[in-house]
C-alpha positions as CSV (number, residue, x, y, z in Angstrom):
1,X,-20.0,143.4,71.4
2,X,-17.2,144.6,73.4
3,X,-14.0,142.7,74.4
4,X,-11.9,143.4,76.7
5,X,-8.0,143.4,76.4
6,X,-6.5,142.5,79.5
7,X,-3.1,143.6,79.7
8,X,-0.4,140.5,81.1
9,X,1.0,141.3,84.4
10,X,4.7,143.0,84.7
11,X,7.0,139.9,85.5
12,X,9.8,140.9,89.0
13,X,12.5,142.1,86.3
14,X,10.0,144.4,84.6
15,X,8.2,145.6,87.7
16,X,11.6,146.4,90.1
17,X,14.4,147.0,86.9
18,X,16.4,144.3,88.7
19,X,16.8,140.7,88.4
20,X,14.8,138.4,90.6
21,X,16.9,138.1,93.7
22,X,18.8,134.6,94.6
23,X,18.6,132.5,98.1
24,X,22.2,134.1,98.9
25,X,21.0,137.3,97.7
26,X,18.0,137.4,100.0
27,X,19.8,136.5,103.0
28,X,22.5,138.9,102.6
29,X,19.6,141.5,102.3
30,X,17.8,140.1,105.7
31,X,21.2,140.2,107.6
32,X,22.3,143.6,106.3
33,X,18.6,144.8,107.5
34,X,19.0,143.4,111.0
35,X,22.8,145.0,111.1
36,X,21.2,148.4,110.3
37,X,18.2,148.1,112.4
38,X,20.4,148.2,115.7
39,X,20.8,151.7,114.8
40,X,17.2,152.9,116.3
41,X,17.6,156.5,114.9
42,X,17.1,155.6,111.2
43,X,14.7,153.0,109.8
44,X,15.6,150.4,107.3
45,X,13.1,149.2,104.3
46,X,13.3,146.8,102.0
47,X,12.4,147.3,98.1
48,X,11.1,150.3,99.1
49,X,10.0,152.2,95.5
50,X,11.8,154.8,95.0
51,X,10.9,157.6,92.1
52,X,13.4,159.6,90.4
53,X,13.5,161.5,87.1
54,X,10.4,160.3,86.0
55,X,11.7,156.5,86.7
56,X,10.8,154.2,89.7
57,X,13.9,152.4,91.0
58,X,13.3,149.9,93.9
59,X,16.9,149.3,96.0
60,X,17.1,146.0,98.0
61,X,17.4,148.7,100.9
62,X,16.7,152.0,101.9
63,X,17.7,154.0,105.0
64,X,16.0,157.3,106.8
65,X,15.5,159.3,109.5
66,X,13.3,157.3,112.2
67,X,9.8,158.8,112.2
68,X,6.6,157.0,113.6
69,X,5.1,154.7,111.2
70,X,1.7,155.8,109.8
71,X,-0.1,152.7,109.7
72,X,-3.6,154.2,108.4
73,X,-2.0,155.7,105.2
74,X,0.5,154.1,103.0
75,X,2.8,154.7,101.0
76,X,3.6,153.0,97.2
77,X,6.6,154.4,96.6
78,X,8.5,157.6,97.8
79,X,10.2,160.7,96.4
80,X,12.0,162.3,99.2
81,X,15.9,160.6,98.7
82,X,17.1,158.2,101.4
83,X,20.3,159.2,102.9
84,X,21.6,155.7,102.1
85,X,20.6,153.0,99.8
86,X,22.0,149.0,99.3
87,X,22.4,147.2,96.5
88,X,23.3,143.8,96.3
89,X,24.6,142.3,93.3
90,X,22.5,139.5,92.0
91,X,24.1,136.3,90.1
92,X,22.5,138.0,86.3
93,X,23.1,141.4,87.6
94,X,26.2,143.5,85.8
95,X,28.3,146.1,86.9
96,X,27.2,148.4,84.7
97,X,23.5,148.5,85.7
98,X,24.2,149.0,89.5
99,X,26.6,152.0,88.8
100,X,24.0,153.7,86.2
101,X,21.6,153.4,89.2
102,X,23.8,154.8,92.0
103,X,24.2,157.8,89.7
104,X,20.5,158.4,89.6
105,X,20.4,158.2,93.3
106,X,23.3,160.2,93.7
107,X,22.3,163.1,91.2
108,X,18.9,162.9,93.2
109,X,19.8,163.4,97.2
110,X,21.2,159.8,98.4
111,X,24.5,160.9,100.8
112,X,25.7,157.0,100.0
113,X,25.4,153.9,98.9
114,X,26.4,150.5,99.9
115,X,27.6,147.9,97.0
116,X,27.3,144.2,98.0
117,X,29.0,142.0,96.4
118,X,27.7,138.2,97.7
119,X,30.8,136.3,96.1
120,X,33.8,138.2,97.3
121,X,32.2,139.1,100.2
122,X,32.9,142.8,100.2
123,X,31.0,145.3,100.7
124,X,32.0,148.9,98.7
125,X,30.6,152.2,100.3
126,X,30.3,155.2,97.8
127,X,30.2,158.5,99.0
128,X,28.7,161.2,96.9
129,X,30.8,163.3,97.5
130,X,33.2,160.9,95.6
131,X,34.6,158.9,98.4
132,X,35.2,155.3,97.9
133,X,35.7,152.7,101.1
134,X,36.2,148.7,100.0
135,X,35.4,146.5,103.1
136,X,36.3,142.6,103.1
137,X,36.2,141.9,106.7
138,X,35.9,143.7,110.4
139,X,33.0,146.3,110.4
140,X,31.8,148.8,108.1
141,X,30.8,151.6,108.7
142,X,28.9,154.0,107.3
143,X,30.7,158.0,106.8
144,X,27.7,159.8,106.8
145,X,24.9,158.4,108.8
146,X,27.3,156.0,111.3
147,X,25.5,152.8,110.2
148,X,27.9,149.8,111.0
149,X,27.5,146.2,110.0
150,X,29.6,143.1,110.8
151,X,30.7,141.9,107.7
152,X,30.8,138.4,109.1
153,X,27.0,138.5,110.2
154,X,26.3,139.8,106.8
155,X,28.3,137.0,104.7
156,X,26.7,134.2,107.3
């Protein structure tokens, strides 16, 4: 007789490392993606997989260079860096566990990295290179690729 052990399906937190994103949190993440995609020399995704040191790590968004979409082959997840990634602080989510993250992307080819912060309505953009740019209002943009975004049609 043989049985058959099937294994129980990876829950959001498991699969992505993250919490499972909030209502604010998802529409933060929609806005911010229509702010960047006025900028038609990069293109935007959303929980794009990203692999790293042997670890997947899936930010709520990831910028590149535009390049034609190649809609007869796929891709799960992605090695090359992203010049920037976005990460948007859920309500469960700590400081801590965003920072350890933009390390990894840092020590692994991201140029920057945008902090979100839903509640204060801020957004903080880290440079690699050190550089550290808090926005509460206006527009921010971006040192190293030029991406702006109105900080009131994010927070809206």
């Amino acid at each position: 007789m043989v049985t058959e052990t099937l294994e129980k399906p990876l829950s959001y937190e498991e699969e992505r490392g993250k919490p499972m994103p909030s209502e604010n949190h998802a529409a933060i993440q929609i806005n911010l993606g229509v702010e960047f995609a006025r900028h038609r020399e990069f293109r935007t995704y959303s929980e794009l997989t990203l692999e790293f040191e042997g670890k997947t790590y899936t930010p709520d968004l990831s910028v590149y260079p535009r390049k034609a979409l190649d809609l007869r082959h796929d891709q799960i997840r992605r090695t090359d860096p992203p010049l920037l990634v976005v990460e948007i602080f859920s309500p469960r989510q700590g400081y801590q566990d965003v920072m350890e993250k933009v390390d990894v992307y840092f020590r692994n080819g991201v140029k920057s990295c945008w902090i979100v912060s839903p509640p204060i309505h801020t957004i903080t953009i880290l440079g690699a290179d050190g550089r550290e740019e808090h926005h509460h209002s206006g527009v921010a943009k971006d040192p190293v690729t030029g991406l702006t975004a109105d900080l009131e049609a994010v927070f809206s």
